[in-house]
C-alpha positions, 0 to 999 in steps of 0.5 A: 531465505523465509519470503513473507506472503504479504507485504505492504508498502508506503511509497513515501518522500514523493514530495520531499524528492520532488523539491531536492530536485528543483521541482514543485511538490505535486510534480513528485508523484508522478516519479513513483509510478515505475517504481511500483511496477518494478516492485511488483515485479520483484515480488512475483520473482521471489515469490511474494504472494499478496502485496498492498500499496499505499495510495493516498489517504483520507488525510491526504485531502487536506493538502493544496488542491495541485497536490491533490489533482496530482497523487488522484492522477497518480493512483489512477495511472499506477492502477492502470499500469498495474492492470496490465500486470499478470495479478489480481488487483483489488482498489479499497478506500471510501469510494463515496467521497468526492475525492474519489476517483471515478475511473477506480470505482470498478476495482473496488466493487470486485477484485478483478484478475489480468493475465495469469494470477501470479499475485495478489495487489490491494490498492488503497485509495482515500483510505482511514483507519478510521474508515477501515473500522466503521462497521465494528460496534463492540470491538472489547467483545469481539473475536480476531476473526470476526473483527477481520470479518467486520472491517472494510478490508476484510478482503486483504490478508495478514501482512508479514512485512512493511516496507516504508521508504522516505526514511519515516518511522511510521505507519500512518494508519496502514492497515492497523488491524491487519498490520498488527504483528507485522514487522517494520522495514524502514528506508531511508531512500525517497521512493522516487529514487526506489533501488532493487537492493532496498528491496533486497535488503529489507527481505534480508533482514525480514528473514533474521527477525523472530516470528513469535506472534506475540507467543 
């Protein structure tokens, strides 16, 4: 089977999973921790190289003050967790912003390895496309790899693969310029409720797509 090298995730439904169980919306975040560290482990098992997660997103801001103290705690919880993991973890979003969480301020300046450096994990926290792409000026007049260079995340990889659970159909800004040729994976499980065989299948179906690069 061809694995992707990097592959990106949008661990959507948190909230809508939290009220079909009778729950506040903010108490949903919290349910997407595990998850998230059984991926990673998946990952290393099949031999993912670089996988990147959606944290929260400058938009996000504009929801409830409870829901955004919840998905702040959230990414703070998931990076810890993710610290004790054998990767190398990288945080990437608007540290400047008040939103942004203190603790995860060091994981931004450097990326930062713990135990054996099986995989690659970017974080992205209080992150916009928008942001992403502030330093470019010229983008008519400007290489592919120069614009890499330019952007924000110029850290993180091409992606081969996005995995979206929640059952939208949607990027949401997700890396734009690195997601460009990336295939779309969508599924229809709230992530709260993440099985391994989804993410089984999506590689399934990831090997049965046609890679021509736009060639």
């Amino acid at each position: 089977m061809r694995v992707p090298d990097h592959i990106g995730v949008i661990p959507d439904g948190n909230r809508r999973w939290a009220e079909s169980n009778g729950l506040s919306k903010e108490q949903g975040y919290a349910h997407g921790l595990s998850p998230g560290v059984e991926l990673l482990r998946l990952c290393k098992e099949v031999g993912i190289n670089e996988i990147t997660y959606y944290g929260f997103t400058t938009d996000n801001t504009k929801r409830p003050p409870k829901q955004i103290s919840a998905f702040r705690q959230a990414c703070i919880d998931a990076v810890e967790r993710l610290a004790t993991e054998d990767a190398s973890l990288l945080v990437i979003g608007d540290s400047q912003a008040d939103v942004f969480p203190d603790k995860l301020k060091p994981y931004t300046e450097k990326r930062q390895t713990f135990g054996n450096d099986e995989i690659k994990v970017n974080f992205l926290v209080n992150y916009g496309w928008e942001w992403d792409l502030n330093n470019i000026s010229k983008v008519e007049d400007i290489s592919r790899q120069k614009l890499k260079n330019q952007l924000n995340s110029n850290q993180v990889s091409q992606v081969d693969l996005v995995i979206r659970w929640g059952n939208r159909r949607r990027l949401s800004g997700f890396l734009p310029v690195q997601s460009v040729y990336a295939d779309f994976y969508v599924v229809d499980e709230y992530w709260p409720d993440f099985e391994p065989a989804q993410f089984y299948e999506a590689l399934e179906w990831y090997d049965k797509q046609d890679i021509t690069y736009g060639g």
